[in-house]
N, C-alpha and C positions, 0 to 999 in steps of 0.2 A: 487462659490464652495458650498455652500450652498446648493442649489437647488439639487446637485450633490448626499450631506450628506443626506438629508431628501428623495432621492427616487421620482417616479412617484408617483403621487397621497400623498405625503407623505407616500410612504410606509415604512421606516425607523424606522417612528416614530411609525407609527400601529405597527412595529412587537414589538418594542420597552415596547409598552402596553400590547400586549397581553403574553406576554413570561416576564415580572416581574410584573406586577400589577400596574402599574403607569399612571402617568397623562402626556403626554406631549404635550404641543401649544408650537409652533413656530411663531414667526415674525419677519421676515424677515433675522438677523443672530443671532437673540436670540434665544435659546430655555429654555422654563419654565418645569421644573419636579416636579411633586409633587408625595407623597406616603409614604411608610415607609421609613425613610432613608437609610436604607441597599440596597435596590431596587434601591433610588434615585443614589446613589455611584454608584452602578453598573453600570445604564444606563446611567450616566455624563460620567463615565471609558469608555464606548464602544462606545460614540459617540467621545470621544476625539482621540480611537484607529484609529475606521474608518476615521475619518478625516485625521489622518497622512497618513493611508494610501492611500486616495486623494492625498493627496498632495506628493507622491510617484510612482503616476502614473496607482496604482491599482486601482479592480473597487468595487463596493460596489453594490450585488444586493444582493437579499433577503439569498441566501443562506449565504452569506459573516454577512452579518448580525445578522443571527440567529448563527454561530459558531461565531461568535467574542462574541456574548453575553455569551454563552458555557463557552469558554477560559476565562474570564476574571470573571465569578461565580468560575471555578475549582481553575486559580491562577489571582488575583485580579492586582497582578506587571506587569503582561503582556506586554511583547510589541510586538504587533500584526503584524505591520509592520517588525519587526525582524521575528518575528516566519513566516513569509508570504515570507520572502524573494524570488530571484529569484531562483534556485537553477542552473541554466545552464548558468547564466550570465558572472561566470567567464570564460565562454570557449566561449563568444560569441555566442549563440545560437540565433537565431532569432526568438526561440520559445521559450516561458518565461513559466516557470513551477515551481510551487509553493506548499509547505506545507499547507494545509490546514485545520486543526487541530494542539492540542498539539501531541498527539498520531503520527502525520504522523513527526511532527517534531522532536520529541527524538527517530523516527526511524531512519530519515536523519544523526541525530548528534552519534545513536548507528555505523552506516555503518562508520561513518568517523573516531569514536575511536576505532571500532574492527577490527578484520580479520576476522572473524565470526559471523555472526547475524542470530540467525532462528528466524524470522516473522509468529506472528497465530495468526488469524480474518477472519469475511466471507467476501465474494466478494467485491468487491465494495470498500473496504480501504485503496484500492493504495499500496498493497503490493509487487508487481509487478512491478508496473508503475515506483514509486519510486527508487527503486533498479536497473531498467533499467537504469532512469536519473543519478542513480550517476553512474554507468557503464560507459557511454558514459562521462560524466565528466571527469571521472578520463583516460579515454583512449584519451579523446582530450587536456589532462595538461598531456601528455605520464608519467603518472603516473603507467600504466601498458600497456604492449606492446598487450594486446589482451583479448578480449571480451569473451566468453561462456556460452551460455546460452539452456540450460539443463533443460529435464523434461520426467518423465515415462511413458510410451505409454501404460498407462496399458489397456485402453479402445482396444489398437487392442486383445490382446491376439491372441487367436488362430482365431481371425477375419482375421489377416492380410494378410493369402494366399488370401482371398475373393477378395484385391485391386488390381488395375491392376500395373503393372509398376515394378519397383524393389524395394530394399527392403530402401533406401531412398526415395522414389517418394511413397510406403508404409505408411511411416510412417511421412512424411510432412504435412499430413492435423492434426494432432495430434500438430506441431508446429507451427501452426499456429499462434497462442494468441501472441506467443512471436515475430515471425515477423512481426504482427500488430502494440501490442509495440515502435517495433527496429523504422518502419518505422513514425511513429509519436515524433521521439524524432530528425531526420536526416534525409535530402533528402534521397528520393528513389534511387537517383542514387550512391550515394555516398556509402550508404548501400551496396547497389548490389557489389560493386566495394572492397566494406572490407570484406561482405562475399566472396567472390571470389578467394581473396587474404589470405583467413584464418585468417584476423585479428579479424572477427568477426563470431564465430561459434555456429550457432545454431544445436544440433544435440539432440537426444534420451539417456536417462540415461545411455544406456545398453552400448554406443557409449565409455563411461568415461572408462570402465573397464582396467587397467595395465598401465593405464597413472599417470605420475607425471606431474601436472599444475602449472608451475613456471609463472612469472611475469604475474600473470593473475588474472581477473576480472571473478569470477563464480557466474552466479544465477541461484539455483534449481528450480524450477518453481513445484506445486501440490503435494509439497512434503508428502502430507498426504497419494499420492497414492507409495510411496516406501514401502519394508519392510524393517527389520532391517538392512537386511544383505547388501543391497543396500544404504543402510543411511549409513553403517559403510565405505562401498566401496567408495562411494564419501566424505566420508569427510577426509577418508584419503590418496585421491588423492592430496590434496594443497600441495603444492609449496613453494619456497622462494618467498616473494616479491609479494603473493598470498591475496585473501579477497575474502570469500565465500558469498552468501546472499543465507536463505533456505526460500522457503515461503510456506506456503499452510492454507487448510482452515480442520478441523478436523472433522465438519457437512458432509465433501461432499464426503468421501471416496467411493473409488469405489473397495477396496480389496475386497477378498469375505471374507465372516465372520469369518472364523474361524483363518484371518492372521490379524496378529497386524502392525498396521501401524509405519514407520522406525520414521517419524517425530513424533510420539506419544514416543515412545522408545527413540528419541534422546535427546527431553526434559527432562526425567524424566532422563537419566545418564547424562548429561552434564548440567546441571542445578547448577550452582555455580563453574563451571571451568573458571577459569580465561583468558582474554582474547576472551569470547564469550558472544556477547549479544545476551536478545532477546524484543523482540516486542510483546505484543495480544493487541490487535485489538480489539475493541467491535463492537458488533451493533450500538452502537451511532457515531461509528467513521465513518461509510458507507460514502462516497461521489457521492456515482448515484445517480441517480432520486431517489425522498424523497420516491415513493413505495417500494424498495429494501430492507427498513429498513421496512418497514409494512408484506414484503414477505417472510423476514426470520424471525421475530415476529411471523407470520401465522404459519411457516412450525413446527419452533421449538414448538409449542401450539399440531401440531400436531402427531409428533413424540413422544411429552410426553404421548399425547394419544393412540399411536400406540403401544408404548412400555405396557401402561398399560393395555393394552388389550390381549396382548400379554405374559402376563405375571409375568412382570418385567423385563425384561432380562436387564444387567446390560450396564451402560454407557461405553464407549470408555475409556479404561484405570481399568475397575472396574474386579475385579476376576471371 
């Protein structure tokens, strides 16, 4: 298992070096640390992590690496293997999906103590993803009788005579992301067969209006693109027996300028109301391809330039 812990080429131990400043040689099941002690700790901590997690069945490639090292600088007690866990195990999933940071894991543990969670970070941080797995979790332990998943088509606007079809077969390519999602978390067929039968509903925000969603599982999906009065609409749609998940990302709005975004508005009033958590997400919490985190590093450099060239015109939220 060894061979396993140290990586091709040893690269374990390279990343080891270059992300805290240390010395490491290995022979054979030893490894020697040398450097400042606080470094040496660290890096003895995060090979002892990834080990467990070896010996749990997980796997340890560079990315795993470099976030365990993450985790265990932010909190030194860590247990990686716990925070990693499976998340779909208990419903026998044959697909193992797992927390990948702290960040994505006290979102896992906010979804399981709230009925309420709004989620804000840019792409890439499983905000979505996550909130789907526990959707399907809790709909396969019939912890709730039925799925929804929900998001504002604000991109058709007045586009949407343009599509062919009606006015579901309209606004389908817009839900897309989330039957991507649906269908990586659950055979295709199975899916087919729960949407079908309504127990699992992907529809258009506008779809939610004069309903009350009892023993149900709701994820708003881009929630950055509602207004207020839409944020207010759906969240006082829930139900008995109900658990909302709001996600979206605040860089990517697509309102037009002069309309305030509902998830910007919801934060700022329900921000210390009991019973509702939330999640942000950084840049550093990004889980795609390590450019993602260079891409929005890029955009946001450029936006600050855009904005100053432009004037100042103030940030998202600012008067």
């Amino acid at each position: 298992m060894a061979a396993e812990l140290y990586g091709q080429g040893d690269r374990t131990l390279r990343i080891l070096e270059q992300e805290l400043g240390v010395d490491v040689h290995a022979r054979g099941n030893e490894v020697r640390l040398m450097g400042p002690e606080p470094a040496v700790a660290t890096a003895r901590k995060v090979l002892e992590e990834l080990y467990a997690c070896l010996r749990r069945g997980q796997s340890v490639a560079p990315r795993e690496v470099r976030e365990a090292i993450r985790m265990v600088t932010v909190a030194p007690d860590v247990d990686i293997s716990e925070v990693t866990e499976d998340l779909l195990a208990s419903v026998g999933s044959r697909r193992k999906l797992r927390a990948k940071n702290l960040a994505q894991r006290n979102y896992v543990e906010l979804i399981r103590e709230h009925d309420v969670v709004l989620s804000v970070g840019p792409a890439g941080t499983g905000k979505t993803y996550l909130a789907m797995a526990m959707a399907v979790a809790a709909l396969n332990r019939h912890e709730v009788s039925r799925v929804i998943l929900t998001r504002p088509a604000v991109e058709a606007g007045e586009r949407l005579g343009f599509l062919p079809g009606d006015l579901a077969e309209k606004v389908n390519p817009y839900m897309r992301p989330l039957y991507d999602a649906l269908h990586d978390m659950m055979d295709f067929d199975r899916a087919t067969r729960l949407i079908e039968r309504d127990v699992i509903e992907v529809a258009p925000l506008a779809f939610m209006r004069g309903r009350t969603l009892n023993d149900s599982f709701i994820i708003l999906d881009e929630a950055q693109n509602t207004t207020p009065e839409q944020m207010k609409m759906f969240l006082t749609r829930l139900g008995y027996n109900s658990k909302a998940v709001i996600t979206g990302d605040l860089t990517q709005t697509d309102l037009a300028d002069d309309v305030r975004s509902g998830l910007l508005e919801a934060i700022g009033v329900l921000e210390g109301v009991d019973g509702i958590g939330f999640q942000r997400f950084e840049e550093a919490d990004v889980v795609r391809h390590p450019l993602v985190q260079s891409i929005i590093r890029a955009w946001e450099r450029h936006e600050r330039r855009r904005k100053g060239d432009d004037g100042g015109r103030p940030e998202d939220g600012g008067e």
